[in-house]
C-alpha positions as CSV (number, residue, x, y, z in Angstrom):
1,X,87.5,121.3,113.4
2,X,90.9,122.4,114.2
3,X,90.5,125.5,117.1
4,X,94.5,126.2,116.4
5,X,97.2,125.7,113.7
6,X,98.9,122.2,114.6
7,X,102.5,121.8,114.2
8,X,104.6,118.5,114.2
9,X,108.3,118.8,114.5
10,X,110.9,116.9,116.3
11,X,112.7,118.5,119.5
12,X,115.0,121.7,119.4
13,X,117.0,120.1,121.9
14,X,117.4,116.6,119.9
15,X,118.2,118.8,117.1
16,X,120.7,120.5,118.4
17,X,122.6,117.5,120.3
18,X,122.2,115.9,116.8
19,X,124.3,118.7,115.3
20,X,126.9,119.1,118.1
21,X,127.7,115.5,118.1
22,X,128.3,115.8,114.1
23,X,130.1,118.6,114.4
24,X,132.6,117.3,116.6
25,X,132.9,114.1,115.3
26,X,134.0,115.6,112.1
27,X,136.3,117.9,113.9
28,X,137.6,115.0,115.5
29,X,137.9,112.9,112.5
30,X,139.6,115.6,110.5
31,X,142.1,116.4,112.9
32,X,143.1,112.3,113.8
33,X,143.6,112.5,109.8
34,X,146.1,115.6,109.3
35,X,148.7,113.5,107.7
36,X,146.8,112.2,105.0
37,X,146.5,112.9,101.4
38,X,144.6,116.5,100.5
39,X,142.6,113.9,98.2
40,X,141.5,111.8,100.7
41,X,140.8,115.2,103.5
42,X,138.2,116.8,100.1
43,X,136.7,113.1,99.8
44,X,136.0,112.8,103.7
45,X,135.2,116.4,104.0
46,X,132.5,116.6,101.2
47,X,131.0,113.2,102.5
48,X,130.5,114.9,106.4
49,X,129.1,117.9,104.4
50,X,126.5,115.6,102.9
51,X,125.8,114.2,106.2
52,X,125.2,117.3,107.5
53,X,122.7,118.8,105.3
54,X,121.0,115.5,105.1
55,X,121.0,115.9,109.1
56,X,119.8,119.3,108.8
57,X,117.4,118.7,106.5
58,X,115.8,115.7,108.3
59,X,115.9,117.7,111.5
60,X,114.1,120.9,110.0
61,X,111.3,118.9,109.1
62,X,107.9,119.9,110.2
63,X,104.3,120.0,109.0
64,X,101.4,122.5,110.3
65,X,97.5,121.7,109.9
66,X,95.3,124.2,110.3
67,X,91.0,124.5,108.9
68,X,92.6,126.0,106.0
69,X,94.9,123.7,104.7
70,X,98.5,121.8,104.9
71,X,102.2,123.0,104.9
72,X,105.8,121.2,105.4
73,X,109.0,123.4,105.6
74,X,112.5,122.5,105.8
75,X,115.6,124.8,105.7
76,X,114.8,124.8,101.4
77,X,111.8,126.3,101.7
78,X,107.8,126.1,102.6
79,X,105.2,123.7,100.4
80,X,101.4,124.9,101.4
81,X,97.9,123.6,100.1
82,X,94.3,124.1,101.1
83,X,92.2,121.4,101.6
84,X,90.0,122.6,98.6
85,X,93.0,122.7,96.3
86,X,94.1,119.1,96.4
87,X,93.0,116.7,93.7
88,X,94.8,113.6,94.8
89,X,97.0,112.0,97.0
90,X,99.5,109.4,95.9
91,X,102.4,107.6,98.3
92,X,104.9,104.7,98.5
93,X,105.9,102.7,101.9
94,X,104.6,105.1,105.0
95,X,104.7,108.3,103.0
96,X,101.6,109.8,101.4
97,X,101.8,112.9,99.2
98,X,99.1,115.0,98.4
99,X,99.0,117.0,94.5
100,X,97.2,120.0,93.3
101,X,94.8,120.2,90.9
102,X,97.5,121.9,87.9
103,X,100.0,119.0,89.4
104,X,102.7,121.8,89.9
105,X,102.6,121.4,93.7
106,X,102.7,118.4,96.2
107,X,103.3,118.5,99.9
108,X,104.5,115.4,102.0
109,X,104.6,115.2,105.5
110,X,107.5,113.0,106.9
111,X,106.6,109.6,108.3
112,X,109.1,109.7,110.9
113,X,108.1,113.2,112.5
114,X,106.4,112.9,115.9
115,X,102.4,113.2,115.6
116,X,102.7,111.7,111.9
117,X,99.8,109.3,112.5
118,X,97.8,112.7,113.5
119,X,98.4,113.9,110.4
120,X,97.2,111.1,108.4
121,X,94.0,111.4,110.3
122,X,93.4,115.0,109.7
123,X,93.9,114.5,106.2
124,X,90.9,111.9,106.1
125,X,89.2,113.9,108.1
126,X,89.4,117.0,106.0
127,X,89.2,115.4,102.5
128,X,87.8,111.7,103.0
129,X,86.7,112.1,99.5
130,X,90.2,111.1,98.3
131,X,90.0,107.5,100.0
132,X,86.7,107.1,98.4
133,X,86.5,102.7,99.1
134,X,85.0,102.3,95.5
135,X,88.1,104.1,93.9
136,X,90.7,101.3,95.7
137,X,88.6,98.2,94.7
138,X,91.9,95.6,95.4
139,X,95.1,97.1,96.8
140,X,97.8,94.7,96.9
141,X,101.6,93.9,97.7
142,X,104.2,94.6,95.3
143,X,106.1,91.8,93.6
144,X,109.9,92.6,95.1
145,X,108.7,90.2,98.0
146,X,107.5,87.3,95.6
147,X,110.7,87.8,93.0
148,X,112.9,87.3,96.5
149,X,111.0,84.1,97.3
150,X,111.4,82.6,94.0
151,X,115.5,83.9,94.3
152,X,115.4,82.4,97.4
153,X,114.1,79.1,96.4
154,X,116.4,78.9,93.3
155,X,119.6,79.4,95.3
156,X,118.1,76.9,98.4
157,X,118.0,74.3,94.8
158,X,121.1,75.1,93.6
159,X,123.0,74.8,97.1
160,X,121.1,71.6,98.0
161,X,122.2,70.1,94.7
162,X,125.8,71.4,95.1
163,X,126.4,69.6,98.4
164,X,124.2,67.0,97.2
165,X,126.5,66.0,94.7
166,X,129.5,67.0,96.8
167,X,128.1,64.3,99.6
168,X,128.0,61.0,97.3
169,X,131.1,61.9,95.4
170,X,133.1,62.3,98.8
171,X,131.0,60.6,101.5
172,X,133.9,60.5,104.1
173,X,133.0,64.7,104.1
174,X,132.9,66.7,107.8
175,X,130.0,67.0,108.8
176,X,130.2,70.6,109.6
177,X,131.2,71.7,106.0
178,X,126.8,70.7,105.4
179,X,126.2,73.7,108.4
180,X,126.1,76.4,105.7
181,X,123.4,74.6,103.9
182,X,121.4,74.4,106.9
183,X,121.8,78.0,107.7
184,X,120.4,78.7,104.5
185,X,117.4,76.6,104.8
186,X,116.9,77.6,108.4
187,X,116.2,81.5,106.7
188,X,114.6,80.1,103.9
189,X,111.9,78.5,106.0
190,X,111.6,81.6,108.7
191,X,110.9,83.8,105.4
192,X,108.9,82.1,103.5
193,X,106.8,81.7,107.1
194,X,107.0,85.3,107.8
195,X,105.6,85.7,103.6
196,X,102.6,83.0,104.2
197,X,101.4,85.4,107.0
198,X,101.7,88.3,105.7
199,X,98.4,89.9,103.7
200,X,99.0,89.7,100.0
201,X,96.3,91.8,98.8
202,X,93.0,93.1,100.1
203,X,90.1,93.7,98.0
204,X,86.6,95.6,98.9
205,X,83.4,94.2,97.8
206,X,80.5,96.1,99.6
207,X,80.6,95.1,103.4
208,X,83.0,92.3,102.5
209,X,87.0,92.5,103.3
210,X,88.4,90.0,101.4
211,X,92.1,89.2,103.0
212,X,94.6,87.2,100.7
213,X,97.5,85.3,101.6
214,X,99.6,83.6,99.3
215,X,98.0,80.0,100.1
216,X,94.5,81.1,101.5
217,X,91.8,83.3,102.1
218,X,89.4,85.2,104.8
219,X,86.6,87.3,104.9
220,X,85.5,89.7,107.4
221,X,82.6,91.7,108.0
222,X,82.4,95.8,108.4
223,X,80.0,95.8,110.9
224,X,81.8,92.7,112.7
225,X,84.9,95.1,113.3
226,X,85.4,96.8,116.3
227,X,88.0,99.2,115.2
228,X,90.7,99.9,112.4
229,X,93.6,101.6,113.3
230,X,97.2,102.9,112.1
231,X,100.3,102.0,115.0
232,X,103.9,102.3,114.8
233,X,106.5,100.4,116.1
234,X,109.9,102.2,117.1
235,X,112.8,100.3,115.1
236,X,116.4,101.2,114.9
237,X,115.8,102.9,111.8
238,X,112.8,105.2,113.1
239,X,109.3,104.3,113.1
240,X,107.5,101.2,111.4
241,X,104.0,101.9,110.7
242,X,101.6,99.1,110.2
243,X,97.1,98.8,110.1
244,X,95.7,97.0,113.1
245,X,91.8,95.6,112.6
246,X,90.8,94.9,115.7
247,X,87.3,92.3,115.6
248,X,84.3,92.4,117.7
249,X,86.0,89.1,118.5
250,X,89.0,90.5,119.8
251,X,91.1,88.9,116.9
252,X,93.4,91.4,115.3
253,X,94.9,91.6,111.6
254,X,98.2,93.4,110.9
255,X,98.7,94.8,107.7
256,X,101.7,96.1,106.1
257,X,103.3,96.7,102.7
258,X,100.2,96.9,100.6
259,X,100.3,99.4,97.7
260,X,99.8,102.3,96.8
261,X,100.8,103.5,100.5
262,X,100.3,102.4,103.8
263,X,98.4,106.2,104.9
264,X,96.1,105.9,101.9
265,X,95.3,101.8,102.5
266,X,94.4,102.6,106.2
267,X,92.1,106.0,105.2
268,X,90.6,103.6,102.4
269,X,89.9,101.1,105.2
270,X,88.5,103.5,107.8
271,X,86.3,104.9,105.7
272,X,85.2,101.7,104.2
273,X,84.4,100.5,107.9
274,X,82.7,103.4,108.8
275,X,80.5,103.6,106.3
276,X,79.3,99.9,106.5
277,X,79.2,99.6,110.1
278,X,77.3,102.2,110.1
279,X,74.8,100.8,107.5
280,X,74.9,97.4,109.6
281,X,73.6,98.8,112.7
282,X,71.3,100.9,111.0
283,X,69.6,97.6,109.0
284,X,69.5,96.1,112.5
């Protein structure tokens, strides 16, 4: 039960040293530039005008829970639903966005507000019917990581070949002009590392967690997990949200970039842990 309305918002004092500083950088930058073309003083001017609203926007941001319901606002407007009136939540990346039942109105908290993985948690807590574990049998990664692989292997061919052929035909060739080549295969092999490690897809069967990776397999057990949890890391481009199952154990599994969304894998996984652990201890 929520005793109070809840609101998440960044700072009013980041927001307004975000807005001073672009203010007068583009006071600034205008006024270095007074003897340039009037063509090149629109261009510049409309593209500081689109970083400001985009600023504004981003800085408006903010997203209230209350028992009743859900509502975001920004400087465009307000978006509000009850809990009773959504019919199902959908999401890419870190986002999740939750629909009406007439599909005329959505609501979507930002990811990058402060509090964001509260209000991932309040949404499975108020409608944890929506991340029903039978409905979200296999969720898995999208392709864009495998097509990149395969790109990746293709040009790591065609470059080996190239200097291959450039090697026997001129053998008396420096040896640093082969240093690009081993750049290349330096990043192919840190990615293709980084892509073996990495969760592929996750399927639910009962009890059973079923982790695949692109050359394996494990299995773990509901009621042999101690915890499952959503964490951020802080990134030059905001936060980077990622699961954490933690085991009895003490062994942990990160997950990240499984469709459809990160929020929605993690209040599928919750509730799917919940509800087996507690049917494990209860057979005990």
């Amino acid at each position: 039960m929520i005793n109070e309305p809840r609101t998440y918002r960044r700072s009013p004092i980041q927001f307004i040293l975000v807005m001073v500083l672009l203010v007068i950088f583009g006071i600034s930058f205008l006024t270095t530039l007074s003897d340039i073309g009037y063509v090149f003083l629109i261009l510049l001017a409309v593209f500081l005008g689109i970083a400001f609203l985009s600023t504004l926007y981003s800085m408006t941001q903010k997203t209230t829970i209350s028992d009743d319901g859900i509502s975001t606002q920004t400087f465009l407007g307000e978006k509000s639903l009850r809990w009773g009136e959504i019919s199902r939540v959908s999401g890419r990346g870190h986002g999740i966005k939750l629909h009406n039942f007439d599909g005329d109105m959505t609501v979507a908290p930002s990811s990058q507000l402060p509090g964001y993985e509260e209000v991932v948690e309040w949404i499975g807590v108020k409608r944890p019917d929506l991340f029903n574990p039978l409905e979200y049998g296999e969720m898995k990664r999208g392709i864009s990581v495998l097509v990149l692989l395969v790109v990746l292997m293709v040009v790591l061919i065609g470059v080996g070949v190239a200097f291959g052929i450039l090697y026997f035909s001129e053998p008396e060739t420096p040896v640093n002009v082969f240093m690009p080549i081993l750049f290349i295969v330096i990043i192919f092999i840190v990615f293709f590392g980084i892509t073996l490690s990495q969760p592929q897809s996750l399927m639910l069967e009962g009890k059973f967690l079923r982790v695949k990776y692109l050359s394996n397999e494990r299995t773990l057990l509901a009621d042999e997990t101690a915890s499952v949890e959503l964490r951020f890391s802080q990134t030059r481009n905001g936060k980077s949200y990622f699961i954490l199952i933690t085991q009895n154990n003490r062994k942990s599994l990160r997950i990240s970039g499984l469709n459809p969304s990160l929020p929605i894998v993690y209040l599928v996984l919750k509730n799917w842990h919940g509800k087996n652990a507690e049917l494990g201890q209860t057979n005990q």
